[in-house]
C-alpha positions in Angstrom: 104.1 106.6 105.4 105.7 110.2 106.8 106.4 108.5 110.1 108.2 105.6 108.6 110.1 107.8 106.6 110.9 110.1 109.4 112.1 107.0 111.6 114.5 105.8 108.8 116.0 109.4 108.6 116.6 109.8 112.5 117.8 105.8 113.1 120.9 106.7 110.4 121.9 109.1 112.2 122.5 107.0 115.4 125.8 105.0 116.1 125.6 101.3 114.5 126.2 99.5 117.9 123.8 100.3 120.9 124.7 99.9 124.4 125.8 96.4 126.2 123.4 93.9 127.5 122.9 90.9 129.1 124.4 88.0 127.0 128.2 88.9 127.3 127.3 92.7 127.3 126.7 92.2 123.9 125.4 95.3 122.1 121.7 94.9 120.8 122.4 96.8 117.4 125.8 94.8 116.3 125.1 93.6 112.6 126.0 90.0 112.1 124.1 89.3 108.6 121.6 90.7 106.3 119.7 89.0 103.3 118.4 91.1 100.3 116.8 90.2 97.5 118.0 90.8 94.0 114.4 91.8 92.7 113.4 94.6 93.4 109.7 96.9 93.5 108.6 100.0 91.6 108.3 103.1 93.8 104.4 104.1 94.2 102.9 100.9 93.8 100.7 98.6 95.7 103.6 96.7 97.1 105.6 99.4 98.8 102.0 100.6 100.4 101.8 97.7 102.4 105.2 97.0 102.8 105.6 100.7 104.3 102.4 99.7 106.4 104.0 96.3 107.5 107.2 98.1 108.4 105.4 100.8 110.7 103.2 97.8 111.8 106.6 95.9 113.2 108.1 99.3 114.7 104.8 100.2 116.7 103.9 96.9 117.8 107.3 96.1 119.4 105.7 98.5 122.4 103.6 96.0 123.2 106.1 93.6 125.1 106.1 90.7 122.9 109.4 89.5 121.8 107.7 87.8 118.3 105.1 88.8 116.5 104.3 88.4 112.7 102.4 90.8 110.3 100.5 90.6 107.0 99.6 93.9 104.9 97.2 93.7 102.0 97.0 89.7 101.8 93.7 88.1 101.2 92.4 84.4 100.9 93.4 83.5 97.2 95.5 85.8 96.3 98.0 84.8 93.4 101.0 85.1 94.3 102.4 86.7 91.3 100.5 89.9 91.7 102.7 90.8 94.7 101.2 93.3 96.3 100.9 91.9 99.9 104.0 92.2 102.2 104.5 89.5 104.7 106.9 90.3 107.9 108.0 89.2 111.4 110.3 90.4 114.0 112.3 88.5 117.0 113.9 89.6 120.0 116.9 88.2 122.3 114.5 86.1 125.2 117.2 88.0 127.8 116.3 91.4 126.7 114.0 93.9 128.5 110.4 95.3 126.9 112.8 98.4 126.2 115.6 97.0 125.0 113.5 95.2 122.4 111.7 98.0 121.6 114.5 99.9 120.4 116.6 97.0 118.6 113.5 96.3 116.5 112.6 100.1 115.6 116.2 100.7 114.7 116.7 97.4 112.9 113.5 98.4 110.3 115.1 101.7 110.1 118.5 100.3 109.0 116.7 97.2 106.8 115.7 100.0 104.1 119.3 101.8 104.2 120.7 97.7 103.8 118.2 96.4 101.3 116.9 99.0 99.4 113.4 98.3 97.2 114.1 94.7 97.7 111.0 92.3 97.1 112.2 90.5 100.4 114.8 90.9 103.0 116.1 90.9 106.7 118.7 91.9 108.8 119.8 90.2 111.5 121.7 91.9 114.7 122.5 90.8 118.4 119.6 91.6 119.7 116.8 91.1 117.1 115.9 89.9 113.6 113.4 91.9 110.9 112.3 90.1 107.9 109.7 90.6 105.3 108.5 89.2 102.1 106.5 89.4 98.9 105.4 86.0 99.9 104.2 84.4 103.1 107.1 82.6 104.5 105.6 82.6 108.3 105.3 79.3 110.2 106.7 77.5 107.5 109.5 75.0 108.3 113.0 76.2 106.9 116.3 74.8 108.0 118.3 76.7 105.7 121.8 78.4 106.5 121.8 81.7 107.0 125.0 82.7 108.5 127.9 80.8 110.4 131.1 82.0 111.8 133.8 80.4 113.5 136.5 81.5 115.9 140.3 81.8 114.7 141.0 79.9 117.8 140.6 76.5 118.3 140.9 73.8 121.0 141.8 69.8 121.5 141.7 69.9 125.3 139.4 66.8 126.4 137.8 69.3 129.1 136.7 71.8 126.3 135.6 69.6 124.2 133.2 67.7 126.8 132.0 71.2 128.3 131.0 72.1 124.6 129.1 68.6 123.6 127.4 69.0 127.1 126.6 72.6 126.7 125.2 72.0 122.9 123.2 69.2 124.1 121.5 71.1 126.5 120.7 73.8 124.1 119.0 71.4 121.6 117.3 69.7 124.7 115.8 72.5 126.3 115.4 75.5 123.4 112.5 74.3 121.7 110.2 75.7 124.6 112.1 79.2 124.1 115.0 81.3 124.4 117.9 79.0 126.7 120.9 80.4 127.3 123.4 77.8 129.3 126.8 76.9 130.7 128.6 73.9 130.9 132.3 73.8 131.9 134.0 77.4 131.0 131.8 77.1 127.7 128.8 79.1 127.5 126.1 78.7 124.8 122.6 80.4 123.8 119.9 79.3 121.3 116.6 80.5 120.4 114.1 79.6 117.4 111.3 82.0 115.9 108.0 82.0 117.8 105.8 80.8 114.9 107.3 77.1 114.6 105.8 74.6 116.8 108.4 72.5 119.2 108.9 69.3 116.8 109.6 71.8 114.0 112.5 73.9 116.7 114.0 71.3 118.1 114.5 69.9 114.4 115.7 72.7 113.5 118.4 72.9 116.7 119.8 69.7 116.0 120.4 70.9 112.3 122.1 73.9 113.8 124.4 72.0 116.1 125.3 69.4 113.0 126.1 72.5 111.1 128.3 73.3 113.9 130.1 70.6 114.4 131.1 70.3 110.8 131.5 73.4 110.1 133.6 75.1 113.3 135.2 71.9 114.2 136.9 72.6 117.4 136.5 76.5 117.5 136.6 78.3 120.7 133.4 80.2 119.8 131.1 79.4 117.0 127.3 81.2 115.3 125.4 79.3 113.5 121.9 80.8 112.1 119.2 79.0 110.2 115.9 80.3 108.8 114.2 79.6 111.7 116.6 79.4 114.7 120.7 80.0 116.2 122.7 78.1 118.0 125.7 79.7 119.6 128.5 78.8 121.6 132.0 80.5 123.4 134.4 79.6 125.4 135.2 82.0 128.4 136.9 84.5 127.4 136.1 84.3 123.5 132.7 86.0 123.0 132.2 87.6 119.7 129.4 89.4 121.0 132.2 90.7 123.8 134.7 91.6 121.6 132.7 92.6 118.7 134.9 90.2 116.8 133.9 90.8 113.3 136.9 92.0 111.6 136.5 89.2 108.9 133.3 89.9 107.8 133.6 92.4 105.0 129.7 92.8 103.9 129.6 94.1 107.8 131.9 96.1 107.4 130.4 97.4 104.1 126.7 98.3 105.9 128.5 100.3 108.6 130.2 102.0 105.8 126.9 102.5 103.5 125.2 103.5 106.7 128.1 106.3 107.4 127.9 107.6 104.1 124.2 108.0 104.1 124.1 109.8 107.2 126.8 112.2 106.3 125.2 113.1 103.0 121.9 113.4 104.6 123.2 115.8 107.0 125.5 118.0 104.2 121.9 118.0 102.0 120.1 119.0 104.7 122.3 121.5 106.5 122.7 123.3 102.7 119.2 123.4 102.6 118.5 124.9 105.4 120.9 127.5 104.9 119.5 128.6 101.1 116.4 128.9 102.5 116.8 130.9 105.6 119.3 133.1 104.2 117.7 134.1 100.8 118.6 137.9 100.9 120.7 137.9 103.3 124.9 138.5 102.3 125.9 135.0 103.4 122.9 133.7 101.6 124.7 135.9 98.4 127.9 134.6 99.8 127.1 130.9 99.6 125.3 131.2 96.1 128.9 132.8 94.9 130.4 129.5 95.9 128.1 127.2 94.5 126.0 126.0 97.9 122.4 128.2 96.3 120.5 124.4 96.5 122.1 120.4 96.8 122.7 119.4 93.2 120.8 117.0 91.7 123.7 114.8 91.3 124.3 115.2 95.0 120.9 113.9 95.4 121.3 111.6 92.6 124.2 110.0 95.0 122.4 109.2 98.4 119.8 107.4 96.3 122.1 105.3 94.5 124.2 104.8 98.3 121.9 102.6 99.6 122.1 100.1 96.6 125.7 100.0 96.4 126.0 96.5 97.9 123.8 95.3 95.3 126.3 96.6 92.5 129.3 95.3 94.1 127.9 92.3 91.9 126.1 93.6 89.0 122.5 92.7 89.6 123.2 89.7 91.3 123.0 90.1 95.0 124.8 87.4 96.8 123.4 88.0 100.5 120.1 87.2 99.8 118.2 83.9 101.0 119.5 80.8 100.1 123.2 82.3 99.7 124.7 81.7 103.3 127.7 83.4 104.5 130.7 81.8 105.9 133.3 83.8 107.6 136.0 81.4 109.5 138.4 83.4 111.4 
């Protein structure tokens, strides 16, 4: 779809982290994972029509207020699954943010997801202030506990009062989440949780209690740990030692590698298009004359050639094997 295409094209061009909000003055946009698969669709086909339509779905319904909502494009009772043409999606937003807010963290975020994942068969990304996912096949409302992501603080604690504020403050979270987004202090240690709005409350507060076991064995006595499942997060900091304050992610190098991608893209985009520009309003014109003698008459095909390849170049770092897809979750323990 034009407009689809014209939304990725202006969201690369904006910074990667959006302005502060509520939880820490975190910043909506800040990437924390992504999951791509390593299969991927033919251009012009069934699939990427109603995967483009599913996308555009996601970025205009956001409008309406809600902070989940889920989407099916070209399914039908009985369809096999192997034809693959229908595309299944969802998005989330933080409970704390504003009808705005949410708007724009989910339009960006399906903007970025094609940069991130390019012609993958399924995929999501997954920033401060929402999550974007979609698949070949319909994952919605089913119950996953899988780990996503987890990351742990470099910093760590014994102190009997930490320790007890943290228990408390996870307790509450797995006590009180499963009826929506909680975010809660206990002590100097303040934690947030939230589970996706298509699993029922046996199913999220299941899936809370896996995140806080996950937690416990994972971040032992961190000062600040994430934890996200398939279908739910559980977070917790100490005062003072807020990823989402610091923007903490110095360890995390496939973060690191999407702000890159996401820079290069947008700078290529912008030397294709300002050479362009300039060949064809300056076509007998002595700068025009000037620019074909230094070799600027059109972008090469090999320039070309290179932002299309860009946005797969995390799937090459491993051959065809891409390792940040589901089922393949990330640990980063600073």
């Amino acid at each position: 779809m034009p407009q689809l295409r014209a939304l990725v094209a202006i969201t690369l061009l904006l910074p990667l982290h959006a302005a502060p909000t509520a939880v820490a003055q975190a910043a909506t946009g800040a990437f924390i994972y992504a999951g791509c698969s390593p299969s991927k669709y033919e251009r012009d086909t069934a699939f990427q029509s109603n995967l483009d339509s599913l996308l555009a779905s996601i970025a205009s319904t956001a409008s309406s207020g809600a902070t989940y909502n889920s989407f099916t494009a070209g399914g039908g009772v009985g369809q096999a699954e192997a034809a693959r043409t229908a595309a299944y999606g969802l998005y989330q937003c933080r409970g704390d943010l504003s009808r705005g807010e949410c708007v724009s963290c989910v339009r960006e975020t399906v903007a970025r997801l094609g940069a991130v994942c390019a012609n993958s068969y399924a995929a999501s990304l997954q920033v401060d202030g929402c999550y974007v996912r979609y698949d070949a096949s319909d994952f919605v409302g089913r119950a996953d506990n899988t780990v996503a992501y987890r990351k742990c603080s470099s910093g760590s604690s014994e102190d009997a009062g930490f320790l007890k504020s943290r228990a408390a403050g996870r307790g509450h979270l797995r006590a009180r989440a499963a009826t929506g987004y909680k975010l809660t202090g206990s002590g100097t240690v303040q934690g947030v949780a939230q589970c996706l709005g298509d699993i029922a409350a046996p199913d999220c507060t299941a899936c809370l209690a896996q995140a806080v076991v996950q937690l416990k064995g994972t971040c032992g006595s961190a000062l600040a740990a994430d934890v996200y499942l398939e279908q739910c997060y559980v977070k917790y900091w100490q005062n003072g030692h807020d990823f989402r304050s610091s923007q903490d992610y110095s360890g995390d190098e496939f973060g690191r590698t999407v702000a890159i991608i996401i820079g290069i893209l947008a700078g290529l985009a912008l030397l294709v298009a300002f050479i362009s520009f300039l060949a064809k309003a300056c076509k007998s014109s002595k700068l025009c004359r000037g620019m074909q003698l230094l070799g600027f008459s059109q972008p090469s095909q090999e320039m070309r050639k290179t932002i299309n390849q860009c946005s797969n170049a995390m799937q090459a770092r491993n051959g065809s094997f891409c390792p940040y897809g589901p089922g393949y979750p990330q640990v980063a323990a600073h």
